[in-house]
C-alpha positions, 0 to 999 in steps of 0.5 A: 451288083447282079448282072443286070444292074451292072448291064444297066450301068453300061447302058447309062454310060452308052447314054451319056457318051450319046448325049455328049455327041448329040451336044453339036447338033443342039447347039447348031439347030439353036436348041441350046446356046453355046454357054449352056452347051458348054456347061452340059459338055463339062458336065457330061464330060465330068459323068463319063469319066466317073462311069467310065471308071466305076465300071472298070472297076465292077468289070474287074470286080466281075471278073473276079467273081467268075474265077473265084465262081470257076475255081470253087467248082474245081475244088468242090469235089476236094471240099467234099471229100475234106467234109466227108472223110476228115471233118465228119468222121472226126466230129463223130470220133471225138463224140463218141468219146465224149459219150464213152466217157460219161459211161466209163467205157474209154478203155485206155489200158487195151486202147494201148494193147489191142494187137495182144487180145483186147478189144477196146471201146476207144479212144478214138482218132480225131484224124488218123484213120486206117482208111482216111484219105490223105489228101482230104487231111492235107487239105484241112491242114493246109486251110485251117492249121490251127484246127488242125494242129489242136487235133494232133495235140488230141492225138499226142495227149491219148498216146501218153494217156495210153502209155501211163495206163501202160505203166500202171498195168505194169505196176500193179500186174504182180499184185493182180497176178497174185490175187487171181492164183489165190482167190480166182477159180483155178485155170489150168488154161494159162491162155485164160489165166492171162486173159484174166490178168488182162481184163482186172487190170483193165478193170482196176484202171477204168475203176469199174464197179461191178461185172454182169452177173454171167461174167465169169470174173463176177464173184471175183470181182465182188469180193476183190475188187474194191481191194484191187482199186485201192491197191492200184492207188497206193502203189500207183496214185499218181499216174491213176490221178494222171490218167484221171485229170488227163482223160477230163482234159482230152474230153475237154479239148474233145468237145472244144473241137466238135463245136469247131468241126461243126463250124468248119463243116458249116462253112464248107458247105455254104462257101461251095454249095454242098447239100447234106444229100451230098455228104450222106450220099457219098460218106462211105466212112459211116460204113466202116467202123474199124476206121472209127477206132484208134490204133497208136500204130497209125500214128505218124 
């Protein structure tokens, strides 16, 4: 019931407490008999009394419509923040992942290994960000914990995926070793010479087809690669299938997610009024892409 219609209801009610006064003095300027009297008084009486409770309760119904109203505007601005530095950023993580992947670009080895030279296309976090803000997260947490609690079962899965591409480096790094002493140009510069090692093993486990043709590796690569791929199968095959059928989960958990992201963002912002002007007003997150990257360090 708006305003006005519930002031309506009181006037009615006023009214009808009016007409139950006025009843006396009809009966006593001969306007109505007492027997009528009497049933119109029951039946007023019957009324008011209806009313009187009907609008006890839109008074409390009101009433909790305006402190719901006054606490919606305190946690607007938290609401804003939930959207602008968690769910937002986490939507855009997880689809850049989900392109990365169709494109082969998740770079599970160097994702693992960043801090010793890589420089990694993904996997990114869904919701541990170097500048995230905590308490937006502890917010999301707190009002949708099943949301939640599927992006740390995101986050568990890419830390075993980064841990077995790990051990297939690991496994097949002698074998890459050997090749690139015999068959790569010679490198004097054993800073380049891991370099190399690096990028193959990266290579071999993202199952690339072929270098650009300014890469320096190229040559290498046409002639050893398939070779290098096949290698890390036979000794290695079933963590590569592992990390294969792992990456298809995560993406599927990825896109599960995005939709849910969206749904919440959505609510979020009907239930408190937020406009997009808002969010991209205020989404100071777009602006730093180290914050987009995933870090195993920053996992807690």
């Amino acid at each position: 019931m708006d305003r006005l219609s519930y002031r309506a209801f009181w006037l009615i009610l006023v009214a009808t407490a009016v007409g139950g006064i006025g009843l006396p003095i009809a009966v006593e300027q001969n306007y109505l008999g007492v027997e009528s009297a009497g049933l119109w008084l029951r039946g007023i009486s019957v009324i008011a009394t209806v009313l009187l409770v009907g609008g006890t309760y839109l008074t409390i119904q009101q009433n909790q419509r305006d402190i719901e109203e006054v606490r919606k505007g305190r946690e607007k601005p938290l609401v804003r923040d939930e959207i602008e530095h968690v769910v937002v950023p986490a939507i855009d993580a997880l689809q850049n992942d989900i392109d990365d992947s169709e494109k082969g670009l998740l770079d599970w080895f160097n994702a693992g290994n960043r801090l010793m030279g890589g420089s990694a296309m993904g996997p990114r976090s869904g919701i541990d960000f170097i500048h995230s803000d905590h308490s937006a997260r502890r917010r999301l947490k707190e009002t949708s914990p099943e949301l939640y609690s599927d992006l740390e079962d995101r986050e568990d899965l890419i830390l075993e995926l980064c841990e077995v591409a790990d051990e297939i480096a690991e496994e097949i790094k002698p074998f890459v070793e050997q090749t690139l002493r015999d068959e790569a140009p010679d490198s004097s510069d054993p800073e380049e010479f891991e370099h190399w090692v690096r990028t193959v093993l990266d290579t071999s486990i993202r199952q690339i087809d072929h270098f650009g043709e300014s890469h320096e590796l190229y040559e290498f690569w046409e002639e050893h690669g398939d070779h290098l791929i096949a290698q890390m199968k036979e000794v290695a095959g079933s963590k590569v299938t592992q990390l294969e059928q792992g990456e298809e989960e995560m993406i599927d958990l990825s896109k599960d997610l995005v939709e849910r992201l969206v749904e919440e963002q959505m609510r979020l912002r009907r239930e408190y009024g937020i406009s997009s002007r808002e969010i991209e007003a205020n989404h100071r997150w777009r602006n730093d892409p180290a914050s987009k990257t995933f870090n195993r360090r920053d996992i807690k």
